[in-house]
VOGU-3710 file (C-alpha; in Angstrom, 3 decimals, decimal comma):
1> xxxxxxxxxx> -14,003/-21,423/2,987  -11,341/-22,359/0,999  -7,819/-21,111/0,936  -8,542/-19,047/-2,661  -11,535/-17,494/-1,503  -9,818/-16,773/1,988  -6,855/-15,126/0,034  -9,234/-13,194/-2,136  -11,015/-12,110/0,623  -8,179/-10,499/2,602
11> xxxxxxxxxx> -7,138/-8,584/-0,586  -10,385/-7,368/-0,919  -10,738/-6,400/2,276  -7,254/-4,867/2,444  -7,892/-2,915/-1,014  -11,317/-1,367/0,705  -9,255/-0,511/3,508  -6,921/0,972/1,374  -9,221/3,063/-0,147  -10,671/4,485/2,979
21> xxxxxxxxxx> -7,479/5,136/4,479  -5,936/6,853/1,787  -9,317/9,008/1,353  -9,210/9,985/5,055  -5,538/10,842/4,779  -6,361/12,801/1,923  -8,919/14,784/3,525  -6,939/15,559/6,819  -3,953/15,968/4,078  -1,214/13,386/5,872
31> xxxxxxxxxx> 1,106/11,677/3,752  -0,689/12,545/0,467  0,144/13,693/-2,852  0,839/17,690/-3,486  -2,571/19,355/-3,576  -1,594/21,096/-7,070  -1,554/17,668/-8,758  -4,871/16,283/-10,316  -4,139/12,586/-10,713  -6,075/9,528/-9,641
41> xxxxxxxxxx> -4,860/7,084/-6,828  -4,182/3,462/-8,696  -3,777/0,661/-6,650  -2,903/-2,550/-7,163  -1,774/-6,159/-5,804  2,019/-7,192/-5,930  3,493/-10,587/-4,511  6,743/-10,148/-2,597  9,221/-11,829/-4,025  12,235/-13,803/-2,442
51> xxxxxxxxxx> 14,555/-11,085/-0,614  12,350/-8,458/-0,780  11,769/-5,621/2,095  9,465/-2,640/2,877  12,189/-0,488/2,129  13,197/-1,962/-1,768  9,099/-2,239/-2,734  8,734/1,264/-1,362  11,265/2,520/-3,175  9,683/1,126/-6,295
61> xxxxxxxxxx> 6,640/3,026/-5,605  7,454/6,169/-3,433  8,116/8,759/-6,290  4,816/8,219/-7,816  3,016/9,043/-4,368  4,855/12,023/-4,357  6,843/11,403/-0,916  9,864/9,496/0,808  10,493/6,033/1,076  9,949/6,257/4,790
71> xxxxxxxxxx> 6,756/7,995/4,928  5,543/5,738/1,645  6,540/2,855/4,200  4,307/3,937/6,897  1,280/4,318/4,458  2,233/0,336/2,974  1,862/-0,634/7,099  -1,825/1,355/7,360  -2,767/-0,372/3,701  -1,810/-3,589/4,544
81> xxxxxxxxxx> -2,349/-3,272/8,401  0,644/-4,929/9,004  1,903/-4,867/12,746  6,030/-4,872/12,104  8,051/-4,725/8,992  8,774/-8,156/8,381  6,911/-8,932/5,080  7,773/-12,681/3,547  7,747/-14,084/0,192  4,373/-14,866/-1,301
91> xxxxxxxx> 2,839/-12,472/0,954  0,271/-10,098/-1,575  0,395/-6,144/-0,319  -1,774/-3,376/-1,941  0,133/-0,469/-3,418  -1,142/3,057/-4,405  0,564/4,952/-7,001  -0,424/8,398/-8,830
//
């Protein structure tokens, strides 16, 4: 395969992931939204850019998943099954926002 597809593969892969992840976490009711609120889970793509961290795209995104940075950091590692923090430019992570 070529690089493209292999790229578009792993996002795929990383968005169905997402999706099952955030379902299960939803059901056993870990590190998901309030129960009282009745909006849909959106998630999408972003590139990091240069000098970016966990912590400053998490804080981008935490307040809309109704939780702390820390906790919104832990889902981003499940999402993205990433192994350590480290993250480098280019890289492509799913998000989830509400």
């Amino acid at each position: 395969m070529n690089r493209k597809l292999m790229v578009l593969f792993g996002v795929l892969l990383a968005a169905l992931a997402a999706v099952i992840i955030i379902l299960c976490c939803t059901v056993r009711g870990s590190a998901s939204p309030s129960k009282d609120t009745k909006e849909t889970p959106v998630f999408a793509s972003v590139e990091v850019q240069a000098d970016e961290s966990l912590w400053s795209i998490s804080e981008r995104y935490a307040a809309s998943y109704h939780c702390e940075v820390r906790d919104y950091i832990k889902e981003l590692k499940r999402i993205n099954n990433l192994q350590s923090d480290r993250i480098n430019e280019g890289m492509h992570l799913i998000v989830v926002t509400y």
